[in-house]
N, C-alpha and C positions, 0 to 999 in steps of 0.2 A: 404767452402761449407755451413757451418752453420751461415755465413755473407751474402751470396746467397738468400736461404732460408728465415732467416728472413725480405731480401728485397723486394722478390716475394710475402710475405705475407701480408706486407706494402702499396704495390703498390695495390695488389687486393683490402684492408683493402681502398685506396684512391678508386679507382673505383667503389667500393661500395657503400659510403656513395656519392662520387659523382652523383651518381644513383640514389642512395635513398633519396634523402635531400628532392624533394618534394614530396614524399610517407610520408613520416614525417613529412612534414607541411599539408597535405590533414588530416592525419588520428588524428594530434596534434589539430585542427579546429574543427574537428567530436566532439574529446574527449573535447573540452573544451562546444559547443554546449550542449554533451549529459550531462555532470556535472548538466546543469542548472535545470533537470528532476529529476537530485536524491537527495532525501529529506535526510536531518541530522540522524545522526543516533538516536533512540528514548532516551528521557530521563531516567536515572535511579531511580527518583523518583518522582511520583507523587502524589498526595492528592486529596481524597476523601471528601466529606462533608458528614454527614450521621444524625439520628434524636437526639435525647440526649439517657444519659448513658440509657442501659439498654434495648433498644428498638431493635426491629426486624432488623434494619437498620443499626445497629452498630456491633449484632452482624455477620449478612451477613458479612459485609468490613472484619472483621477477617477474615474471611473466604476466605473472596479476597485476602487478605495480605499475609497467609498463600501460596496460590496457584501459587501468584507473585512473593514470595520471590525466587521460585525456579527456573525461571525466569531471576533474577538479579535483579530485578525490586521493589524497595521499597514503597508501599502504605500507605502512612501517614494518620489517621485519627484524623478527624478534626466535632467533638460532632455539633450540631447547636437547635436552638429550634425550627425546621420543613423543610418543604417544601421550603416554600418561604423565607427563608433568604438562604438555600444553592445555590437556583436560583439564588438571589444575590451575593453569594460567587461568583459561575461559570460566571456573568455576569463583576463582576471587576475585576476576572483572581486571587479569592484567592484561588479557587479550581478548580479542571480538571475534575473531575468526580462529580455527585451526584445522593440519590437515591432520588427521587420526587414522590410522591403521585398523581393518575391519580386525575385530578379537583382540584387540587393547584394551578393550572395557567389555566388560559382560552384560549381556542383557538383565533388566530387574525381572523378577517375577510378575511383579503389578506393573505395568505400561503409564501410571500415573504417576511412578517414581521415580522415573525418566524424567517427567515433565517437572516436577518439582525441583529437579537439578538447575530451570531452565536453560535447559540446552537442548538443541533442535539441529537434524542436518538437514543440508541443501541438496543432498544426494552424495553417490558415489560417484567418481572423477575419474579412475585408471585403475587397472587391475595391478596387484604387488606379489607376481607368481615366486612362489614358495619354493625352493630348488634344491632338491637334498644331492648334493654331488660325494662319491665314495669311492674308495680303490680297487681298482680292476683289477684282481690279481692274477686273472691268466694273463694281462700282459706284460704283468712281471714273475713272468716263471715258476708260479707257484704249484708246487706240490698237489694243492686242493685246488678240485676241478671248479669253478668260476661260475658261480648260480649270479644271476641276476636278482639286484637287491628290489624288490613290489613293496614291501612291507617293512614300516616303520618299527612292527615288532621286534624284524631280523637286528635292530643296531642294539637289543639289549645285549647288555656287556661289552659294547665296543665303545671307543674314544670318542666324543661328540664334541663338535664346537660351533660355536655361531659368529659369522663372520660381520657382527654390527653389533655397535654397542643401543640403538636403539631400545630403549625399555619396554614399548607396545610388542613390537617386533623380538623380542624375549619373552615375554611374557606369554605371545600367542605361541612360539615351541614348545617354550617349558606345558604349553595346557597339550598339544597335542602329544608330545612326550607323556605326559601321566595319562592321557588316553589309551595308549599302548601299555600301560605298567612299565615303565622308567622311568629307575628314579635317580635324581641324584643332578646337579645342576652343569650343563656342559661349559666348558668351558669357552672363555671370547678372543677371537683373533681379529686382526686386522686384516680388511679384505684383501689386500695385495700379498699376504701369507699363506692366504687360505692354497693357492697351489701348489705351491712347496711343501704344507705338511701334508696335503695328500700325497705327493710324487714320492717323500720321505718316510714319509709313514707313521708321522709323530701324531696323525688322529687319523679315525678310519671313515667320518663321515662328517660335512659338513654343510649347516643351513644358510641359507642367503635369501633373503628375497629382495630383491633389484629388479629392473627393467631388464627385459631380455636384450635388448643395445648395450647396457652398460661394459665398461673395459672387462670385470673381472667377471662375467658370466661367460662372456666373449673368448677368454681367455682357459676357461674352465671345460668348454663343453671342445674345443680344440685340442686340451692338455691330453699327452699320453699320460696311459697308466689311472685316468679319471672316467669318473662314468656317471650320468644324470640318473636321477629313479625315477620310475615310473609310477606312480601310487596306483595299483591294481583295486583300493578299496577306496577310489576316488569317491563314488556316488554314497558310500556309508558316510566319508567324512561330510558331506555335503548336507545328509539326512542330519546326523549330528552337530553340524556345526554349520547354520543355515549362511554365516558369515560368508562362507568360503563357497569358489564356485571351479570346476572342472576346467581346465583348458587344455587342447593339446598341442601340442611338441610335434608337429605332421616330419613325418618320415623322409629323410633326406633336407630338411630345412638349413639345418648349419651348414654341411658339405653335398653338395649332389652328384657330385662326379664320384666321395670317397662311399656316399651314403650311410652320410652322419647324420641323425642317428637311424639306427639300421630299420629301425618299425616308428609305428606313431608311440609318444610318449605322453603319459597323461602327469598334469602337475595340477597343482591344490593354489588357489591364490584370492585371498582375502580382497576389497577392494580398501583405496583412500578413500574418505570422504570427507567433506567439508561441513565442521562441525561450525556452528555459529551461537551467540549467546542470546536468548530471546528478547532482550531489547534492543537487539540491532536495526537498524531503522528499515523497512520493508523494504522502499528505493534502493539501499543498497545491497538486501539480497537480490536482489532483480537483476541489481550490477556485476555481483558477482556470480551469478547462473549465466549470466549474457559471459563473463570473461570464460569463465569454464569451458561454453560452449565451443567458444571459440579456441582456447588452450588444449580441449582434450576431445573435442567433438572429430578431429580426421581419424582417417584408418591408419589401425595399426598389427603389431605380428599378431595379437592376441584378439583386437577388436574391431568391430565394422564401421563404418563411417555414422557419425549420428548415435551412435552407443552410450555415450557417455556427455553428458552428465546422467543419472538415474535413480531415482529408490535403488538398489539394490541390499542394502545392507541396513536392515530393520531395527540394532541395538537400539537406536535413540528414534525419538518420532520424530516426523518429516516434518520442517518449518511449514505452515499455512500459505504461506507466502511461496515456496516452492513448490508446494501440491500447484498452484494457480497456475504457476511458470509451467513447469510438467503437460498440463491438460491444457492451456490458450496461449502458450508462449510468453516474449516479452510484456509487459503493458503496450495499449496500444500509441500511449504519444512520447516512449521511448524506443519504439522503433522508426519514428520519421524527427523526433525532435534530438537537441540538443538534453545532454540527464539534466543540468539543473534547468532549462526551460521548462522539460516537462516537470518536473515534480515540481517546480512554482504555480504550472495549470493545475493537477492535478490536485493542490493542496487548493486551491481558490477556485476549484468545483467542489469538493464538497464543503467547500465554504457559501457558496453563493447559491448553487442550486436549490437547498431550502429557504433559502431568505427569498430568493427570487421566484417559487410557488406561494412563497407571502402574499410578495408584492403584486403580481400580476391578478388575485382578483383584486386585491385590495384596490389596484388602481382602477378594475372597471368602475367603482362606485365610486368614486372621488370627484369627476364631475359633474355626478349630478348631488351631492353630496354640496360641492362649491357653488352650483347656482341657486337649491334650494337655501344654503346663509346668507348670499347675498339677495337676491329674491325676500327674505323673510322679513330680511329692513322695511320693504315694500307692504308686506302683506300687511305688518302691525298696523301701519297708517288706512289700509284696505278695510280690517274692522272698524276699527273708529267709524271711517264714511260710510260703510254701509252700516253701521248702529245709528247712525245720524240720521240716515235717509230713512230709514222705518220708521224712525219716531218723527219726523216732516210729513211723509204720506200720512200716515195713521193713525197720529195724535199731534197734528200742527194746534200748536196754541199762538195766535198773531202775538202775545206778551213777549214770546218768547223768540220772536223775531230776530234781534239784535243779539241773543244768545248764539242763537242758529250761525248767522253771519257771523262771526265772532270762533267759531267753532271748527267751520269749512275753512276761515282765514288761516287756523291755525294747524289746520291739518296742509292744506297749499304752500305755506310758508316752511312746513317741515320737509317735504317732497321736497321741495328747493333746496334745500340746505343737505338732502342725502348723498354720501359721498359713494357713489356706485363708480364701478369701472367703467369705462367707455363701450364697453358690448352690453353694459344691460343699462343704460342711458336713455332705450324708450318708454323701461320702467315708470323712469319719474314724469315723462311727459303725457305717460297714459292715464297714471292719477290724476293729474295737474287736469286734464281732459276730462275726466268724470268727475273730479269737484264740481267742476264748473257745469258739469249735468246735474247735481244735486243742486246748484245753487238755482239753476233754472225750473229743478221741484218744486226748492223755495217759492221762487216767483209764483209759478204755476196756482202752489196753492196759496198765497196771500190773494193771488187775482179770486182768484174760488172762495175765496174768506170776506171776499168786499164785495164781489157777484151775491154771494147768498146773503148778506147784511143788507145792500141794496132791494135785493127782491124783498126780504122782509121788511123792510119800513117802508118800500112801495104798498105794500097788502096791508100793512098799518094803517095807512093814510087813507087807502080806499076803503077799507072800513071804516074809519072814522066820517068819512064823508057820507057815507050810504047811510049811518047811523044820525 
């Protein structure tokens, strides 16, 4: 019984895959097709370029590193001395990521020479306001009566310096300097100097752009004898340099009791942006717009809650991948999952989703697909019998009798012998049951073959006698 059994289970187990072998070559084509759509799974570590120690830009990446670690995801940082060599970095593939200063790099004319660099940003992150601090000299007793410095034109002929050795952050004064016609390249001090040579007099004007928290802004916009500008042709620099955007200096912000400073002041500030290389794996720009959000998304003296991350600085075209972030947010099984849970689903749906519009019709047909081959066993033996029984009704020859018989045996003995699975097992009993209907045709007409033989040599004899 349980030799039986395991043979019925064999024989299905054949029928099956006989069945099925081209459902498995259809949906095995799909799957190797669809493979070519999903992308690797993302690296566990990538690198950052950011400004040198100590700067705004270095400490952000910590902060990134920190939020990726949790992640899986290790964020290596990599010091540089500005803008434009990390652009370099991202351009020879030493780095994946960087933060770059709006007006570090200039826009191309063709918007497709951008993309040929591939480099792509994820937006802008925080504003980097631009702060021209100069010497007040009615508070040190001067002679000449004390105009308030609006215009970057007024520092032509006077002592300039830049209080960062940043190369982006040089590069974008020296462009607004030969905007005004000045020329001549200013000189670089170290931030913690830049007070003293104002207060001394060893430069007449000095550029910084930092955080309005940082120590020496802090420090600058309190110093006697200094004075912040005001840029009065804010919204021209804006027309001309889409990079840079207005902010103000509201009136009484530093001191309110001295009311420092005495009116609102308008300053010019470029934003960061987070430039990335374009084959950095989607998942982790995702990761890195979610850290952002979270790194620079509160309010601040310059920005409202929810501001930042943003397009705002057009140089380079916006990753694909951050337009998406931008307009629907996170993905949606990385805001309930774990990052590498989700992106192991999200990699194994558009894996499976077209294999599995394969499979689903493919499997409505499959059983009847599997009953008609197994059934088919059946039906060959079906012609035969009914070939047999037409030529019994319709051309019974009595010679041929023991052919006949002989014929039926061997289509009963084949029925017998078919190995069907146990659900189509009435199969062979239904044949086996109309054999034995034809074989009672048989009889039927041999009786009909000796009846009409009979009556004929009855009517022989009575003629003979009547004759």
């Amino acid at each position: 019984m349980i030799t039986r059994k395991i043979k019925d289970r064999l024989l299905s187990l054949r029928d099956l895959v006989a069945t099925a072998w081209w459902i498995i070559l259809i949906v095995g084509i799909g799957f190797v097709v669809a493979y070519q759509f999903v992308k690797p799974a993302p690296p566990s570590r990538i690198v950052i370029s950011t400004g040198g120690k100590g700067s705004p830009y270095q400490y952000f990446a910590k902060r990134y590193a920190a939020i990726l670690e949790k992640s899986g995801i290790t964020l290596e940082i990599q010091p540089s001395s500005g803008s434009l060599e990390s652009v370099d970095r991202l351009k020879s593939g030493e780095a994946d990521i960087a933060f770059v200063s709006g007006g570090a790099i200039e826009a191309p004319d063709d918007p497709e020479t951008a993309a040929s660099d591939d480099l792509y940003s994820l937006g802008s992150v925080f504003y980097e306001p631009i702060w021209v601090f100069y010497r007040n000299t009615a508070q040190q007793k001067s002679a000449v009566p004390f105009v308030p410095l609006t215009r970057l034109a007024d520092l032509r002929g006077k002592r300039i310096a830049i209080a960062q050795e940043d190369s982006g952050i040089r590069q974008l004064i020296q462009r607004l300097l030969e905007a005004n016609e000045i020329k001549g390249a200013p000189q670089t001090l170290a931030s913690a100097d830049v007070v003293s040579a104002l207060q001394k007099g060893s430069v007449d004007a000095a550029f910084i752009i930092a955080p309005e928290r940082s120590p020496v802004i802090r420090a600058l916009l309190r110093a006697p004898g200094v004075q912040v500008m005001s840029f009065a042709q804010a919204s021209a620099y804006q027309r001309r340099f889409p990079f840079l955007t207005r902010l103000t200096l509201p009136q009484g912000a530093v001191d309110l009791v001295r009311n420092h400073p005495p009116r609102d002041t308008w300053l010019l500030a470029p934003t960061a942006s987070l430039i990335v290389r374009g084959d950095l794996h989607p998942a982790l720009q995702n990761l890195l717009l979610q850290a952002a959000s979270k790194v620079h998304g509160g309010n601040g003296f310059f920005q409202s809650a929810g501001e930042f991350p943003a397009y705002m600085d057009e140089t380079l075209p916006l990753s694909p991948e951050a337009a998406r972030y931008y307009k629907s947010g996170p993905p949606f099984l990385q805001r309930y999952l774990p990052f590498w849970l989700a992106v192991l689903i999200e990699r194994l749906v558009v894996l499976l989703v077209p294999v599995i519009a394969l499979l689903i019709p493919l499997l409505r047909f499959a059983p009847a697909i599997y009953s008609w081959r197994v059934r088919a066993k059946v039906f060959r033996s079906y012609g035969e019998l009914r070939y047999l029984e037409e030529e019994i009704r319709h051309n019974f020859d009595p010679a041929e009798e023991a052919s006949y018989r002989q014929r039926l045996d061997a289509i009963d003995e084949t029925a017998g012998a078919l190995n069907l699975p146990l659900g189509f097992s009435d199969l062979i009993y239904t044949l086996r049951e109309h054999v034995d209907l034809v074989r009672q045709e048989l009889s039927k007409q041999r009786a009909k073959q000796r009846d009409e033989a009979s009556a004929t040599e009855a009517s022989a004899t009575e003629a003979s006698a009547t004759a």
